[in-house]
N, C-alpha and C positions, 0 to 999 in steps of 0.2 A: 436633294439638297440637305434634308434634315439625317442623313445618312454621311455626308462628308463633312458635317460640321462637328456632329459626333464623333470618327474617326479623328479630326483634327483635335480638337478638344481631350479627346484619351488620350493620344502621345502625349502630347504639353502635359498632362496631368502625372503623364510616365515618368517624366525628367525629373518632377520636383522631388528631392530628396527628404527626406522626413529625418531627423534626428532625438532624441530623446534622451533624457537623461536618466542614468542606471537609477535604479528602484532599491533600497536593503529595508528588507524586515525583520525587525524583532523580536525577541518570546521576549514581554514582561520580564521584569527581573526574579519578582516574587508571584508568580501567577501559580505556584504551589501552595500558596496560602488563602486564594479565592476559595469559597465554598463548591464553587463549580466552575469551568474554565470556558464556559461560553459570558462576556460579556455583552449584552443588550445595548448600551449605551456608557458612554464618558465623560465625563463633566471637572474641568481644571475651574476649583473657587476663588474668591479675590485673597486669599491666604498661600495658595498655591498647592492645597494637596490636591488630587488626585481620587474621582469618586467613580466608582463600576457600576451601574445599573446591572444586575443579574437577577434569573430565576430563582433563587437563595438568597434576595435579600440584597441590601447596600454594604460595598465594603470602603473605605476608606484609605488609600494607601501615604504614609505619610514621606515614601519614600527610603525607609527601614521595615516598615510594621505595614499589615493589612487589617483595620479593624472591621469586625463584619456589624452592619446592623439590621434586627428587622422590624420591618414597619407594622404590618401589623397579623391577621389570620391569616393575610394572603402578601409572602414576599418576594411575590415577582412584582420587581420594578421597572416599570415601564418608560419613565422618564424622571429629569433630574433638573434644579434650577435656584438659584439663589437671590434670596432677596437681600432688598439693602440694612436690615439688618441683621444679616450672616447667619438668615437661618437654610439650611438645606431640603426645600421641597424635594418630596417623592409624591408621584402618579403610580397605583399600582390597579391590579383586574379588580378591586374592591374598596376603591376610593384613593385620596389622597390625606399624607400627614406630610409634615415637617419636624428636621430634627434642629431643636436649641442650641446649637456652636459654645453656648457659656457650661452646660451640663449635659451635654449631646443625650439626651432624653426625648425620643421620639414623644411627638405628640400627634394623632388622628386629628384631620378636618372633624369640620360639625356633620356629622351622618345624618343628624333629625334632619337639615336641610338638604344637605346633597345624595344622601340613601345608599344603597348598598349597591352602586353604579360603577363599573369599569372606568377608569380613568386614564384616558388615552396618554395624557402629558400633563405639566402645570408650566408655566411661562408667566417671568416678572418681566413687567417692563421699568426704564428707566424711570418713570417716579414712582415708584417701589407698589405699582396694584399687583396681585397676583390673580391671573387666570388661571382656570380650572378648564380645561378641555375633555368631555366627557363625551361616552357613547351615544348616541341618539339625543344629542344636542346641539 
């Protein structure tokens, strides 16, 4: 029995036709201005540029221009996120900073407290806390 409901079941399954719609992918426009062409992660700000997490650092693309930034000894950046006042968190393998949007001057988290920890991500939420997502925490 459990042999012809099977059998029944696969035909009916054979008819239904599957449709999909075409796929196009893009090269960047300017991804000769990245310091390296593997991007980690991407992150659109409430301004509307355009941010790469890469192993070389954060670049910024404003849509003409790639500015590159780095955070800090160690710039692979691992994640990317903004808080409500437009500053640009980075998570990288040796803590977390944020860059100032008024003077885009990277600043480093406090290290005495968080230490010299891998920092898997950082994530704001809606009333503007910022978390720290850290390894073995």
């Amino acid at each position: 029995m459990k042999h012809v409901l099977f059998l029944i079941l696969s035909l009916l399954l054979s008819q239904i036709s599957v449709k999909a719609d075409p796929i196009s992918v893009r090269e960047l426009p300017l991804l000769n201005q990245l310091p390296e062409r593997g991007i980690l992660s991407s992150f659109r700000d409430s301004e509307g540029y355009l941010w790469y997490a890469t192993a070389n650092g954060l670049c910024r693309d404003d849509g003409y221009d790639i500015t590159v930034f780095h955070a800090d000894a160690d710039n692979y950046i691992n994640g990317i996120s903004e808080d409500t006042g437009n500053r640009i968190w980075l998570s990288t393998r040796k803590g977390a900073s944020y860059i100032d949007k008024k003077n885009y001057r990277v600043v480093e988290l406090d290290s005495i407290n968080l230490g010299d920890v891998p920092v898997k991500n950082v994530f704001t939420t809606s009333d503007g806390s910022i978390w720290v997502n850290t390894l073995g925490s």
